[in-house]
C-alpha positions as CSV (number, residue, x, y, z in Angstrom):
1,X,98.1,96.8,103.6
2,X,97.2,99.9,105.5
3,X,96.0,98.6,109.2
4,X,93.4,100.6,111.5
5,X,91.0,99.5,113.7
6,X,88.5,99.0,111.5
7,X,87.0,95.1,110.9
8,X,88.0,92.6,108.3
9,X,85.8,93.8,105.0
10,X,87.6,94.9,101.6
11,X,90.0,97.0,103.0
12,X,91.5,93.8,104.2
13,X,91.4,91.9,101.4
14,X,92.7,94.5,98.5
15,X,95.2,91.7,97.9
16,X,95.0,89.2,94.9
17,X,94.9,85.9,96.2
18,X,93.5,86.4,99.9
19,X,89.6,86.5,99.1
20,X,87.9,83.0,98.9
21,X,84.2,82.4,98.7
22,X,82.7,82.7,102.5
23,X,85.9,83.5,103.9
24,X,83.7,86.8,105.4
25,X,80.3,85.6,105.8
26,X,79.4,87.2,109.1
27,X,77.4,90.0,107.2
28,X,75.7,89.2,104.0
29,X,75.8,91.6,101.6
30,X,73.5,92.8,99.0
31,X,75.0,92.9,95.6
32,X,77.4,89.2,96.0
33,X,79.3,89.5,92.7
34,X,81.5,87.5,91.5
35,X,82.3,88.1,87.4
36,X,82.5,90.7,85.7
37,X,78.8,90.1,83.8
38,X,77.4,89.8,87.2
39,X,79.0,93.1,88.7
40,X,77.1,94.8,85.7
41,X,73.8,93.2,85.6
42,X,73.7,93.7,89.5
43,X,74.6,98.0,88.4
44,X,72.0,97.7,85.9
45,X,68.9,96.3,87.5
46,X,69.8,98.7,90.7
47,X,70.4,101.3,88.7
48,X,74.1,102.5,90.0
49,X,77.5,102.7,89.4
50,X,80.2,100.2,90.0
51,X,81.7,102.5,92.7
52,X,78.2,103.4,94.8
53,X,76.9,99.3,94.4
54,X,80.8,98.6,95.9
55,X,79.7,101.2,98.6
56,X,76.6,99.2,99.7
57,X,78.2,96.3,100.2
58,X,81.1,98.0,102.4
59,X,78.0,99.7,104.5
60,X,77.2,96.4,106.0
61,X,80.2,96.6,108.0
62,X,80.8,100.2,108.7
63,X,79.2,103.9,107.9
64,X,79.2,105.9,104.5
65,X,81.9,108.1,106.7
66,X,84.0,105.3,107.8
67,X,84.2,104.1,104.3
68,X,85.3,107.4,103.0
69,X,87.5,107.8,105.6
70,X,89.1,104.8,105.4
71,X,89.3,104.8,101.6
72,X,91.3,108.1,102.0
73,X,93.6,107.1,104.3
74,X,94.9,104.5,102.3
75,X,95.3,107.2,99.0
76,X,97.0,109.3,101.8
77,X,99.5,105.9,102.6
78,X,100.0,105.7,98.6
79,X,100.8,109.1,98.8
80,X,103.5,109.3,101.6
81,X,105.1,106.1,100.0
82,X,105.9,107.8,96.8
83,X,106.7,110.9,98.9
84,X,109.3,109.3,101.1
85,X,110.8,107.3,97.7
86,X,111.1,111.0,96.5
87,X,113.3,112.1,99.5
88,X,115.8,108.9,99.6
89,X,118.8,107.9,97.5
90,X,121.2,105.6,97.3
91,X,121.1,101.4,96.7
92,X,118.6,98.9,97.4
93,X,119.0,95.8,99.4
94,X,120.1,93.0,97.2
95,X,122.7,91.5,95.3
96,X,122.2,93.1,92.1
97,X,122.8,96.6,94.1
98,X,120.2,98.4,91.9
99,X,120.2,101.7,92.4
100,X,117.4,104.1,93.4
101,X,116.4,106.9,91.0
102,X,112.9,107.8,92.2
103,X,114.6,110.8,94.1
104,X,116.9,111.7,91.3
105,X,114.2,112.0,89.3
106,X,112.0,114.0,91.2
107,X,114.8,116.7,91.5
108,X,114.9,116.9,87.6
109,X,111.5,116.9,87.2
110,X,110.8,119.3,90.1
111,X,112.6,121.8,88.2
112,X,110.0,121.8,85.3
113,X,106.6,121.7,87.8
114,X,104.2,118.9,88.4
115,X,101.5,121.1,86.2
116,X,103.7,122.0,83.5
117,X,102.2,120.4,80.1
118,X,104.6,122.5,77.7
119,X,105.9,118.8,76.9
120,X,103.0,117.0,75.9
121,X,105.1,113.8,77.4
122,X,105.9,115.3,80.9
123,X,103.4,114.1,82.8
124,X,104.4,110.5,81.3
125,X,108.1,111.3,83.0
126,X,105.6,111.8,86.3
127,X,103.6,108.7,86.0
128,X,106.9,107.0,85.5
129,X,108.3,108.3,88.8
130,X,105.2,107.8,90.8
131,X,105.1,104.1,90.1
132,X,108.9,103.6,90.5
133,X,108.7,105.4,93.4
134,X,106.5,102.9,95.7
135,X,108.1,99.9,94.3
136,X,111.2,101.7,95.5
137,X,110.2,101.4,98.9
138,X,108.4,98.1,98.8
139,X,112.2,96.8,97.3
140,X,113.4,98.4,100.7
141,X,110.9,97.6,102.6
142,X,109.1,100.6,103.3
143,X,105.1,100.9,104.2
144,X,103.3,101.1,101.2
145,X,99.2,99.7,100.7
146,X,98.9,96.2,99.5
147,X,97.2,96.8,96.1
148,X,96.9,94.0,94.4
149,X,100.1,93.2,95.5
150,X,103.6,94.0,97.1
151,X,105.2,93.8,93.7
152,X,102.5,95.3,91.8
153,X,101.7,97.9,94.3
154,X,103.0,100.8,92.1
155,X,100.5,101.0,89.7
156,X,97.5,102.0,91.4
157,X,99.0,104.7,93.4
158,X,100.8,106.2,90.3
159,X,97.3,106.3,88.6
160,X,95.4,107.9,91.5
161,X,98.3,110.6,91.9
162,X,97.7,110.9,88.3
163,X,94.0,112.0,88.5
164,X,94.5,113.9,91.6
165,X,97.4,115.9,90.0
166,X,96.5,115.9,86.1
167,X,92.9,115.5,85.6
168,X,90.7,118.9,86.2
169,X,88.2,118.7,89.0
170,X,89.6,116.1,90.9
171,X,88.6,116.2,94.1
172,X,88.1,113.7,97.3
173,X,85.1,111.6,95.5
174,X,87.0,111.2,92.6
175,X,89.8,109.2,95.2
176,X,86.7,107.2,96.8
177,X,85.3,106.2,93.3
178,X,88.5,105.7,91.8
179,X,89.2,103.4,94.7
180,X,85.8,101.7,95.2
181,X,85.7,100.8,91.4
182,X,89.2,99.4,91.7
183,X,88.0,97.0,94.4
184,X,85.1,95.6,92.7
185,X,87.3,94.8,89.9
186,X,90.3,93.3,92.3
187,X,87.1,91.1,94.0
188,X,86.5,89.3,90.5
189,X,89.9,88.4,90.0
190,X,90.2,86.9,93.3
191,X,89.7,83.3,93.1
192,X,90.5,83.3,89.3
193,X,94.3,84.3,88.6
194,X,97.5,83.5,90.9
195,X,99.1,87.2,93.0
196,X,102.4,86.5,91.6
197,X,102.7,86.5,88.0
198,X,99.1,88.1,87.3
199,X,99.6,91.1,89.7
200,X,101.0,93.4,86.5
201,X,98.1,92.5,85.0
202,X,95.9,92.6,87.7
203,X,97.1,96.3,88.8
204,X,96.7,97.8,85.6
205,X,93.1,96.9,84.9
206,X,92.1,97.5,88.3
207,X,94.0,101.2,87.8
208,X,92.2,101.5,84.7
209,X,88.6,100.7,85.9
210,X,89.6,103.1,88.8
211,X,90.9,106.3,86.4
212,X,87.7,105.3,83.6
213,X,85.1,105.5,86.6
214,X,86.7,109.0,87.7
215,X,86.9,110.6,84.5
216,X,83.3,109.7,83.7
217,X,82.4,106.2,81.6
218,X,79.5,104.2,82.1
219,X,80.0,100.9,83.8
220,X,80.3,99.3,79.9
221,X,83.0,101.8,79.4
222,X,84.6,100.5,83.0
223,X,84.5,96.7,81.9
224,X,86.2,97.9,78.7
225,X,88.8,99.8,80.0
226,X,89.4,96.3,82.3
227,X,89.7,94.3,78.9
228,X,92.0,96.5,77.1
229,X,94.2,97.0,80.2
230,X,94.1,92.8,81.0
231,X,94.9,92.2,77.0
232,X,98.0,94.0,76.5
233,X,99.0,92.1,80.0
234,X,99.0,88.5,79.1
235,X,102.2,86.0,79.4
236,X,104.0,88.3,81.6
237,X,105.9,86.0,83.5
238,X,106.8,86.3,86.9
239,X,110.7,86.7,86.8
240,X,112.3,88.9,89.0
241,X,116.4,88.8,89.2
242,X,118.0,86.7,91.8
243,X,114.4,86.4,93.5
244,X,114.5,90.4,94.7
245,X,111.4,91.9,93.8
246,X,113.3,95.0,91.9
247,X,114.5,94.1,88.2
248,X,112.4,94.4,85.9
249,X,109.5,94.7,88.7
250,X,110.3,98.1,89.3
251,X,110.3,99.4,85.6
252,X,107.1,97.5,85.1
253,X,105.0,99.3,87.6
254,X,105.6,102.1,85.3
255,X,104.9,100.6,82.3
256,X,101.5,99.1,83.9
257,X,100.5,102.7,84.9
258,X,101.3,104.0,81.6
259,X,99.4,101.2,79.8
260,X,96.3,101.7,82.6
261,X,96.1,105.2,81.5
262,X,95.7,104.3,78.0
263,X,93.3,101.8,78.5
264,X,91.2,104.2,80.0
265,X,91.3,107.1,77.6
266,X,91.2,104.1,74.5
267,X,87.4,103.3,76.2
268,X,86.1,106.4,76.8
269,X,86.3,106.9,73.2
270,X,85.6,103.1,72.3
271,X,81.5,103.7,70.4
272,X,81.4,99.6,70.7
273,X,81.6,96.6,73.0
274,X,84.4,94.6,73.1
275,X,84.3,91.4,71.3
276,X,85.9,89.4,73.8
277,X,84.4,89.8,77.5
278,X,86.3,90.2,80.7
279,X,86.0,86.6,82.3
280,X,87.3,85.2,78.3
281,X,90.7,87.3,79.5
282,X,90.8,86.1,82.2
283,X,90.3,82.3,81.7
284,X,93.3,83.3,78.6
285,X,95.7,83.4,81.7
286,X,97.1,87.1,82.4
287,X,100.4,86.0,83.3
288,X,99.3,83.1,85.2
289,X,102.2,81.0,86.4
């Protein structure tokens, strides 16, 4: 997690696992929600977004500015982690010696440009690098934001870097909604799914709700995009080699990202509501142990 002097809120707790019911009670907030149909009946009778109802709970601990600020730091943290990956070669720490492409990669893909769409794929090969990249430096323990987990912690940055880089008119609010809407969706799954074997899962949808928000769905297209991305995640196991959080959890950052991507495009274009809700997913066990 990214740490600044700024109290104990949602910044704190953007880790599977850690939030519990009362565990930060000294300011009630306004919108307490705790599923996924009460997020959106909570949106719908005040009349906002996922992102801006996120933002009035946050305000009862610090200002609209210290939120933003805050909330851009830590996209600034994801950043520099898949920056420094990008400058560093050789092997990880381990014995399974796995070597580190991130910066390999980066050269050949330098070569072609980060905008370059000639390849319909390339920004795929980018995605894939982002996500590799922070897991990269989590396997050699670099500083890299907590989100939903250490292991999993690839996936939302790789997304974000995604819109930011990819998506046209991405801008500063984009990052705070992207991130606010990821939160809300991280604060359902708290108390329901374990951080180890659901983080893939966990990551993704929270990516997807994040890049759906940003590229404009409703909150019903949000919640979708969180069901697609949480079904094409369950009974991954939690099975990394010799215990070293590197093979296959490295690769499968990038395949969350990827997927996360997908499930957000798939439900901007969905005309209909998904059959099975959100909280069904969930109690289906994504990847529980």
């Amino acid at each position: 997690m990214v740490e600044d002097s700024m109290s104990v809120s949602t910044f704190d707790i953007f880790k599977v696992g850690i939030w519990s019911s009362g565990s930060v009670d000294e300011h009630p907030i306004p919108y307490p929600f705790r599923s996924g149909e009460e997020l959106l009946r909570m949106c719908k009778e005040s009349g906002r977004t996922i992102a801006d109802l996120v933002l009035e709970n946050e305000k009862c601990w610090r200002s609209t500015y210290d939120v933003r600020a805050g909330l851009l730091a830590i996209a600034g943290a994801m950043d520099a982690s898949i920056a420094r990956a990008c400058s560093i070669g050789g092997e990880l720490h381990g014995p399974i010696r796995v070597r580190r492409r991130a910066a390999e990669q980066y050269q050949q893909l330098s070569k072609r440009g980060e905008g370059s769409l000639r390849d319909p794929l390339l920004m795929r090969d980018w995605v894939n690098l982002y996500a590799m990249a922070v897991n990269e430096e989590n396997a050699a323990r670099g500083r890299i934001v907590t989100a939903p987990t250490n292991g999993a912690a690839g996936v939302i940055p790789a997304v974000l870097r995604y819109y930011r880089k990819f998506v046209p008119g991405a801008n500063e609010d984009g990052v705070v909604d992207f991130l606010l809407t990821a939160t809300a969706i991280c604060i359902i799954y708290g108390g329901d799914v374990s951080p180890c074997g659901a983080e893939g899962g966990v990551a993704c949808s929270m990516a997807a709700a994040g890049l759906a928000a940003v590229l404009g769905g409703s909150n019903e297209q949000i919640e979708n995009a969180v069901e697609i991305a949480l079904a094409h995640n369950l009974d991954i196991t939690c099975d990394p080699v010799e215990g070293f959080a590197q093979h296959p959890c490295i690769e499968r950052n990038s395949m969350g990202a990827i997927k996360a991507i997908n499930a957000a495009r798939m439900a901007l274009r969905r005309s209909a509501t998904s059959k099975i809700r959100h909280r069904n997913w969930i109690s289906c066990g994504v990847g529980t142990d």
